[in-house]
C-alpha positions in Angstrom: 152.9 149.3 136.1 149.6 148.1 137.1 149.6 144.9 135.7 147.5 143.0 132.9 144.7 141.1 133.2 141.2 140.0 132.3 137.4 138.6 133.3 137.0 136.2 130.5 133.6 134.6 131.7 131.0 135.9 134.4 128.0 133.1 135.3 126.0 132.6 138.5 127.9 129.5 138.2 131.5 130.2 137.2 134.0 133.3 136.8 137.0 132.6 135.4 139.8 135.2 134.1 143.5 136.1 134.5 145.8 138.3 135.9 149.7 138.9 135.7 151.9 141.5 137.1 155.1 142.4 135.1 156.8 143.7 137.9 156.5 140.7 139.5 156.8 138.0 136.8 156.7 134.7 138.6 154.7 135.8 141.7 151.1 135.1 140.9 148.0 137.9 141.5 145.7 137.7 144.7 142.1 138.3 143.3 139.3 139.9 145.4 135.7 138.7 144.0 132.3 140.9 145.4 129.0 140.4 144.7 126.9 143.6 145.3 130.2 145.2 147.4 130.2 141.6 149.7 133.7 140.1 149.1 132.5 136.1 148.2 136.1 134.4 147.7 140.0 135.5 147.7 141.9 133.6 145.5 145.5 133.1 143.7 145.4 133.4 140.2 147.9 130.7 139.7 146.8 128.1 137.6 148.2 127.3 134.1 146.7 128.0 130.6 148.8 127.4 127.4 147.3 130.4 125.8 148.7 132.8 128.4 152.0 131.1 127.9 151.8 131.0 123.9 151.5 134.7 124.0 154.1 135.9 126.4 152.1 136.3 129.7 155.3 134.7 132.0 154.9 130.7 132.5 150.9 131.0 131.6 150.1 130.0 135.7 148.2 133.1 135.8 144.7 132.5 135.5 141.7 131.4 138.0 138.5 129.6 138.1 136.2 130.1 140.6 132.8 127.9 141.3 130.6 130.4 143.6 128.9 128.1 146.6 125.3 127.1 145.9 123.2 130.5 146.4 125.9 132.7 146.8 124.7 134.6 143.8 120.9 134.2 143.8 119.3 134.3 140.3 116.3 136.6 141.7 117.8 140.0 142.0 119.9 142.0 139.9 123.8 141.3 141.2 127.0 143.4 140.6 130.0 141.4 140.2 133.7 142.9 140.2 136.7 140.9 140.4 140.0 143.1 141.9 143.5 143.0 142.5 143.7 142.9 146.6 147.1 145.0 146.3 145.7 148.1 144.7 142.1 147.5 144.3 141.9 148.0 140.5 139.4 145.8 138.1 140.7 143.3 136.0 139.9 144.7 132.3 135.9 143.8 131.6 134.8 143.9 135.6 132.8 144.8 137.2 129.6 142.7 135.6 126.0 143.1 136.1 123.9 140.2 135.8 120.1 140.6 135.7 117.3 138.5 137.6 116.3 135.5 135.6 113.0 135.8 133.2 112.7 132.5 133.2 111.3 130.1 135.9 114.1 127.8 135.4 116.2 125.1 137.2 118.8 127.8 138.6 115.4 129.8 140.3 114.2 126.7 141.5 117.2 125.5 143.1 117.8 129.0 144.8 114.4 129.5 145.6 114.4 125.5 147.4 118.0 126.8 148.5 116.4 129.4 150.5 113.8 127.8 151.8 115.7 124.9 153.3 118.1 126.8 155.0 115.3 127.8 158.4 117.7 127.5 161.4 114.4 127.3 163.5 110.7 126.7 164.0 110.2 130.3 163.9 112.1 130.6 160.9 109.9 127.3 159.2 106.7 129.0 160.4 107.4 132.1 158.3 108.5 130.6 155.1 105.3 127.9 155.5 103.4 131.1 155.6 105.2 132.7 152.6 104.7 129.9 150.8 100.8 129.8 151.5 100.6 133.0 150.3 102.6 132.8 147.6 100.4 129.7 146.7 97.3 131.3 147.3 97.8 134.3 144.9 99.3 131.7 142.4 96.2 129.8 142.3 94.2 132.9 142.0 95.6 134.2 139.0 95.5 130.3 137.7 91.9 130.4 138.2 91.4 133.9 136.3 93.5 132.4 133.5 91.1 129.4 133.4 87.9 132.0 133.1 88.9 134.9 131.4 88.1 137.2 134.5 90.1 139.8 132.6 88.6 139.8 129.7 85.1 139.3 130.7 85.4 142.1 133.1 86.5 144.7 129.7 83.4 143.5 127.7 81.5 144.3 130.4 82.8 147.7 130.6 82.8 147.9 126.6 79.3 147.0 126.6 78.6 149.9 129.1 80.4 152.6 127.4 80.5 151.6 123.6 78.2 154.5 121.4 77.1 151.6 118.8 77.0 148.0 118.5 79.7 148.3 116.0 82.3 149.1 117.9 81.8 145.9 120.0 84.7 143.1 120.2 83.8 139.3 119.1 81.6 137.6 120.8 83.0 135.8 124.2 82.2 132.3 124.8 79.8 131.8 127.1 80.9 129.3 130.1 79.5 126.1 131.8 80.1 124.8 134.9 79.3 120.6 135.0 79.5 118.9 138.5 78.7 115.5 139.3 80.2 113.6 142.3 82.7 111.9 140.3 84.5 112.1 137.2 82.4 110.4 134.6 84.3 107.2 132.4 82.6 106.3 129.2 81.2 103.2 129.5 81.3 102.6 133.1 77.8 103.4 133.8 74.7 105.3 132.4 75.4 108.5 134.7 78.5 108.7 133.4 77.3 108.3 129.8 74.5 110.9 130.3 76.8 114.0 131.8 79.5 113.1 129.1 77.3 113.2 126.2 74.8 116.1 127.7 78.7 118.5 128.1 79.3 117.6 124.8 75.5 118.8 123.7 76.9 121.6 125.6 80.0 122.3 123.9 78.2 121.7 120.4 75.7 125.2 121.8 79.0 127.3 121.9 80.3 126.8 125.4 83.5 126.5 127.0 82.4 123.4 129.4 84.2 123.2 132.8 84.0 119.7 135.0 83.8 119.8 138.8 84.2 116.4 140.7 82.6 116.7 144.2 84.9 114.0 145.4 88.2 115.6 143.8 89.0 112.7 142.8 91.1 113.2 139.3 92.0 110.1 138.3 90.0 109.9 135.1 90.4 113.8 134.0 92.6 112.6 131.1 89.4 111.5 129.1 87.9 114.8 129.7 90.9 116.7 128.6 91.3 115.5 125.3 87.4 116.2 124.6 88.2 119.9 124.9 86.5 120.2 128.7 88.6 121.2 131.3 88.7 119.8 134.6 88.9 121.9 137.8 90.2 119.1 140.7 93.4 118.9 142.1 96.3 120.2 142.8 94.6 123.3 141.4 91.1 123.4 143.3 90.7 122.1 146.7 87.2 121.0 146.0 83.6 122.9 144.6 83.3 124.9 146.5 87.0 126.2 145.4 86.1 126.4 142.1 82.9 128.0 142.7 84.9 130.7 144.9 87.9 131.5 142.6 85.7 131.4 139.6 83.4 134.0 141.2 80.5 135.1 138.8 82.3 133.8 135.6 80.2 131.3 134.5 77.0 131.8 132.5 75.7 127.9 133.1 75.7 126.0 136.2 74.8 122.1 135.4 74.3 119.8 138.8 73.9 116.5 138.5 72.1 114.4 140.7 70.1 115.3 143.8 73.1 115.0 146.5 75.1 117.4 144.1 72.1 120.0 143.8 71.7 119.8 147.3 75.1 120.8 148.8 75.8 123.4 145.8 72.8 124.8 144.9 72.8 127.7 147.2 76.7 128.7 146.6 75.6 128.6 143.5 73.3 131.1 143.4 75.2 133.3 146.0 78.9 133.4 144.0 77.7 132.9 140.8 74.3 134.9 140.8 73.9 135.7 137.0 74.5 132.2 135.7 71.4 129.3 134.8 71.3 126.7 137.4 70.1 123.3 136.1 69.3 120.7 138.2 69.9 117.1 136.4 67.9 114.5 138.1 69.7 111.8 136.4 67.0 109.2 138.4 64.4 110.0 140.9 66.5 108.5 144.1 63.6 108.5 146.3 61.5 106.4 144.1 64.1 103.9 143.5 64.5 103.7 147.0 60.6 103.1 147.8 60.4 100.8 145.3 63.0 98.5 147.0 61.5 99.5 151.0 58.5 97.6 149.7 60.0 95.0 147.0 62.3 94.0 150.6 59.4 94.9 152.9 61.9 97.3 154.4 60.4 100.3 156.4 63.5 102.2 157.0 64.1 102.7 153.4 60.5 103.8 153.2 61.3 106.3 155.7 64.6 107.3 153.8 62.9 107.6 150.5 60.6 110.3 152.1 63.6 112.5 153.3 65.3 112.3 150.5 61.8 113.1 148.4 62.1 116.3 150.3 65.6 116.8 148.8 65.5 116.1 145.5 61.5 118.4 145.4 63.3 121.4 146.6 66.8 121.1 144.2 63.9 121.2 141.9 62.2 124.5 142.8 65.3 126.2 143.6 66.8 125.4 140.1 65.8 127.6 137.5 65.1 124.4 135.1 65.2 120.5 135.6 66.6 117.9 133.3 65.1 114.3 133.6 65.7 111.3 131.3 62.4 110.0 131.5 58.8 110.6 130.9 57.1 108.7 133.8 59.4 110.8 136.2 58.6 114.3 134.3 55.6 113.5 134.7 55.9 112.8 138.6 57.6 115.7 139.2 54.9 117.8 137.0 52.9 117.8 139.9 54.4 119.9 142.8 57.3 121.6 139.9 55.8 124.2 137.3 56.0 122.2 134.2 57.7 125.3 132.6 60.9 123.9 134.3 60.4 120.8 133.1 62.5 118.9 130.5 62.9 115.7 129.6 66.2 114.5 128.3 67.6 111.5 127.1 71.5 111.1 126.2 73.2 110.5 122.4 73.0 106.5 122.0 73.9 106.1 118.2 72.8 103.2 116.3 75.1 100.4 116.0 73.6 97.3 114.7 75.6 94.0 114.9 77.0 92.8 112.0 76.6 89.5 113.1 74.2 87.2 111.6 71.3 85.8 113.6 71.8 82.3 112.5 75.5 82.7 114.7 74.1 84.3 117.3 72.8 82.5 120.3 71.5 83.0 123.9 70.3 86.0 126.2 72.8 88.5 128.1 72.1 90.6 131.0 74.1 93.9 131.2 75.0 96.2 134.2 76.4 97.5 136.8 76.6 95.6 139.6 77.7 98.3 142.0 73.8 99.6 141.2 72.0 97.6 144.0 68.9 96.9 141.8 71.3 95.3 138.5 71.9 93.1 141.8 68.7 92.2 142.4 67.8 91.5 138.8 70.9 89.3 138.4 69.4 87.1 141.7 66.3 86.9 139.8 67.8 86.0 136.1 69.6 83.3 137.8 66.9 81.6 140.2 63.7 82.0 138.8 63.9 83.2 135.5 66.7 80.5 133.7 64.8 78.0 135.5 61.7 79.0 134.0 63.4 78.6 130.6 64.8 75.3 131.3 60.9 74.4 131.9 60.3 75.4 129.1 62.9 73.0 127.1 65.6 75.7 126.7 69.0 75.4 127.5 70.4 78.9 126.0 72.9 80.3 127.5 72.7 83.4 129.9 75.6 85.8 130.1 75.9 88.4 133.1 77.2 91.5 131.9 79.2 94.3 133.9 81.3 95.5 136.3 81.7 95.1 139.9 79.6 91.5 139.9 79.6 90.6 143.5 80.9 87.1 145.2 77.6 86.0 145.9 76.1 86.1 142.8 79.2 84.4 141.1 78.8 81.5 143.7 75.1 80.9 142.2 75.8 81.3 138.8 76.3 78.2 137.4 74.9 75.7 134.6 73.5 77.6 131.9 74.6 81.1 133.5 78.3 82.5 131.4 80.2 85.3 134.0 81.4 87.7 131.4 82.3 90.8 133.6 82.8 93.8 132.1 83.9 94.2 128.4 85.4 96.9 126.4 83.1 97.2 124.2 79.2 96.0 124.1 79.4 95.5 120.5 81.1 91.9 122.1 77.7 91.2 123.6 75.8 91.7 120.9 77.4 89.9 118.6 77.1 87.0 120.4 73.7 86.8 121.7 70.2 87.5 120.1 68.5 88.9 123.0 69.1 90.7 126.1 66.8 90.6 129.2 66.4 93.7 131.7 64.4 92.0 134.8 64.3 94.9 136.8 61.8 94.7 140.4 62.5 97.9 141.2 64.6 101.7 140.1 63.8 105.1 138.6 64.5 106.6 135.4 65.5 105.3 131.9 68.1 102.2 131.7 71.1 102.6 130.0 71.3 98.9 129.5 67.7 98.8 127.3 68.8 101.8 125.4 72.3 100.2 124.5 70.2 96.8 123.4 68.1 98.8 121.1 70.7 100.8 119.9 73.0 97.6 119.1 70.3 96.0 116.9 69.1 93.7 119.9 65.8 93.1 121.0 64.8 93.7 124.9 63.2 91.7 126.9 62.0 93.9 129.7 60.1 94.1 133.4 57.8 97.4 133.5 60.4 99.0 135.6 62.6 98.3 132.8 61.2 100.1 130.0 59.9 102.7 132.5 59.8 106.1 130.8 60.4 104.8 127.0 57.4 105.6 125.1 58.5 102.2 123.0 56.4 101.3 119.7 53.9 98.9 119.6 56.1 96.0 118.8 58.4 96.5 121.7 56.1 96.6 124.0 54.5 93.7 123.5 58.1 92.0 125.3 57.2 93.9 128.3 56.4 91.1 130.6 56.2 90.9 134.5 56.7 87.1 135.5 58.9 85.0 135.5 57.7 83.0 132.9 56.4 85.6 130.7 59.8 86.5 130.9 61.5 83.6 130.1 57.9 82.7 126.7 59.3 85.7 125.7 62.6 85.1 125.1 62.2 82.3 123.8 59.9 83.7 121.2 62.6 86.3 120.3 65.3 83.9 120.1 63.7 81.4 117.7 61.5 83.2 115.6 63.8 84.9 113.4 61.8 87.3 111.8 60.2 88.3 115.3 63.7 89.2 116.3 64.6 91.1 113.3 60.9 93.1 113.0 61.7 94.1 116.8 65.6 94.9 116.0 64.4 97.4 112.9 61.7 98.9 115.7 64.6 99.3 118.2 67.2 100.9 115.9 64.3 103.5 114.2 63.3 104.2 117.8 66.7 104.8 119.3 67.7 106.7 116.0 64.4 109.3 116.6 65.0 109.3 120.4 68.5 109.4 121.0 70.1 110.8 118.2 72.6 113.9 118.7 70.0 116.2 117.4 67.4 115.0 119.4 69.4 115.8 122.5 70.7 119.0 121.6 66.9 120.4 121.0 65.8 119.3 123.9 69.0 119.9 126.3 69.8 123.8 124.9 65.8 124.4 125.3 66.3 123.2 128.8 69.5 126.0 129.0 67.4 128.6 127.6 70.2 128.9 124.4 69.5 131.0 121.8 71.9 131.5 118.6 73.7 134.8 119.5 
């Protein structure tokens, strides 16, 4: 007689069964295990199971269990397993077993594939699997990056649209795709840049596109934001930098927005060379070069002045290479107008909705100065506000007090902030600000474009107290520009004017909010920003 026997269970990580010889009742079975012919273990099937026992099979110390070494049967291929007796050769009753590759990218394929890896005996050895692994990495990323723009599918309407007899026959309509790079990731709030490329994807998004974001820095810290406002965000681990995206997303993307000069500059060309069929627009976001000859002379600095012309020869040619231009301001359309068909020209503002305080006047009290202080000319403004201009109110009999707004407020201007001048940093919210004070001031020597800081004001039922520079590009009504002042103590009558007269305030708050609701509204932008993308309805 043979003998009896049986392979009860058959893993990657176990196989366990039994095996009993009449002939030899107390002398337990040697068992052969192979894995694709290779024997893998020899072992005695003597251990004891009360099952084998209860149903005649000797004592019941027939059975084994054996744990196969890490990686001895690798998940990746298909693997024959038989489990034999080593005196005759035959299979226990159920062998042999065949177990096929893994589907899943699992813990067991991970740990075999890691298994493998780790086991280089040499440099040589390490050099081939780092190469391997490039490879493998490459081609992964690849087909990521297809994934993320529909290659595929793009690529069949395009040969549908070729060969199709009729339009009826055509598939829905694919989305068309923007690309949006800026040199950072915007954050809401932090800045006017980075609430003018937020709001001008969303315009986007609102015209039918599927929006990408680019940072030119890679920097991904503040994708999540992005993320849950449907846009997605091509920065690592998945794309090296732009010009990755630009290459693995080769002539996929319909729209390609660059903001600011120093972006339009470095990409503008691989723009137009790998993706040749999309719409480049060049967003000026503010006109660097004037901004920067405003403060050679304002510091009687002529190396700025020379700076300002180079980089007046940048931002002029990302103009004429880009097929149109998106500026927030009026003076600067106008500037450019003159050496940049006006055809290209748009001007652009971004969505500021209304807010009005709900806080009454009569509990409101003092003037605030809001910014970023990492912007060198909120700096400069903040050194004025502080010497000249609260002294010039104090002249004047008033003690109100004077809150500095904003992030990144440098050591020196906290050491001369004192008296009558609150540090407030930045806040959450500006709808903090405003209800606490019942103006704001913007005394700005020197920038370019249209201030963020103004717009909020208006927009949170706040009158403005503003230099030239300041309300720059606004085409304000009557009664808001009449606070337009250039001294310091026009500046500070002015305020003062606002801040006791309560009708004054309140005319100028109804001006501000009607302004900014005809301005800056959602539709205001989206007319003017899908003009500047040439968007039609399709």
């Amino acid at each position: 007689m043979t003998g009896l026997g049986h392979l009860d269970a058959v893993t990657r990580q176990r196989i366990s069964g039994w095996a009993w010889n009449p002939d030899r009742p107390d002398a337990p079975e040697t068992i052969l295990v192979t894995v694709d012919d290779e024997v893998i273990a020899r072992v005695l099937a003597n251990r004891y199971r009360v099952d084998l026992e209860q149903a005649g099979i000797g004592n019941g110390r027939f059975s084994f269990d054996l744990l196969p070494g890490q990686g001895c049967i690798t998940p990746l291929l298909r693997t024959v397993i038989a489990v034999r007796r080593e005196r005759d050769g035959t299979h226990l009753l159920g062998s042999p077993i065949t177990i096929e590759p893994a589907a899943a990218f699992n813990a067991e394929v991970k740990q075999s594939i890691a298994t493998l890896l780790l086991a280089a005996a040499s440099n040589r050895d390490i050099e081939q699997r780092l190469a391997f692994l490039a490879q493998q990495t490459d081609a992964l990323l690849a087909l990521r990056a297809d994934h993320d723009s529909g290659r595929h599918a793009r690529e069949a309407r395009k040969r549908l649209d070729l060969t199709r007899p009729t339009a009826d026959t055509a598939p829905p309509d694919m989305p068309r795709r923007a690309l949006v790079v800026d040199e950072t990731v915007p954050v809401v709030k932090r800045d006017a840049g980075s609430n003018a490329i937020l709001s001008h994807m969303q315009s986007l998004q609102r015209a039918g596109y599927e929006v990408s974001f680019a940072p030119a820095d890679g920097n991904d810290d503040a994708t999540a934001a992005l993320k849950n406002a449907g846009i997605r965000c091509c920065s690592r681990p998945w794309y090296g930098s732009v010009e990755d995206v630009l290459v693995r997303q080769r002539g996929t993307f319909d729209l390609v927005y660059l903001h600011r000069a120093g972006v339009a500059a470095n990409y503008a060309a691989l723009v137009r060379h790998l993706q040749p069929t999309a719409r480049l627009v060049y967003s000026v976001a503010d006109l660097h070069f004037l901004r920067l000859a405003r403060q050679a002379v304002i510091e009687d600095r002529p190396e700025l002045k020379r700076r300002s012309r180079s980089l007046q020869r940048i931002e002029f040619m990302a103009a004429w290479y880009a097929d149109a231009v998106v500026t927030h301001s009026q003076a600067e359309a106008a500037l450019l107008a003159r050496l940049i068909p006006a055809e290209k020209l748009h001007v652009v503002p971004w969505v500021v909705l209304p807010r009005p305080t709900s806080v009454p006047f009569k509990q409101r009290r003092g003037v605030a100065f809001i910014g970023n202080y990492a912007h060198k000319p909120n700096v400069d403004a903040a050194r004025w506000l502080i010497e000249e201009i609260v002294p010039a109110l104090a002249r004047l009999g008033s003690d109100l007090p004077c809150l500095l707004v904003g992030s990144s407020l440098p050591a020196s201007l906290r050491d001369l902030a004192q008296g009558q001048v609150e540090i407030v940093g930045q806040v959450e919210d500006l709808s903090e600000v405003f209800g606490r004070v019942r103006v704001t001031v913007a005394p700005l020597s020197y920038g370019a474009g249209i201030k963020g800081k103004v717009l909020d004001s208006l927009a949170g039922g706040v009158p403005c107290v503003c230099t030239p520079i300041a309300a720059e590009g606004l085409d304000l009504p009557p009664v808001l520009r009449s606070l337009v002042a250039s001294s310091a103590a026009d500046i500070a009558a002015r305020i003062i004017a606002l801040h006791d007269d309560e009708v004054l305030n309140r005319t100028c708050s109804t001006a501000g909010l009607e302004y900014m609701a005809e301005f800056a509204s959602e539709q205001a932008v989206d007319t003017r920003l899908h003009r500047a993308i040439g968007h039609a309805a399709r």
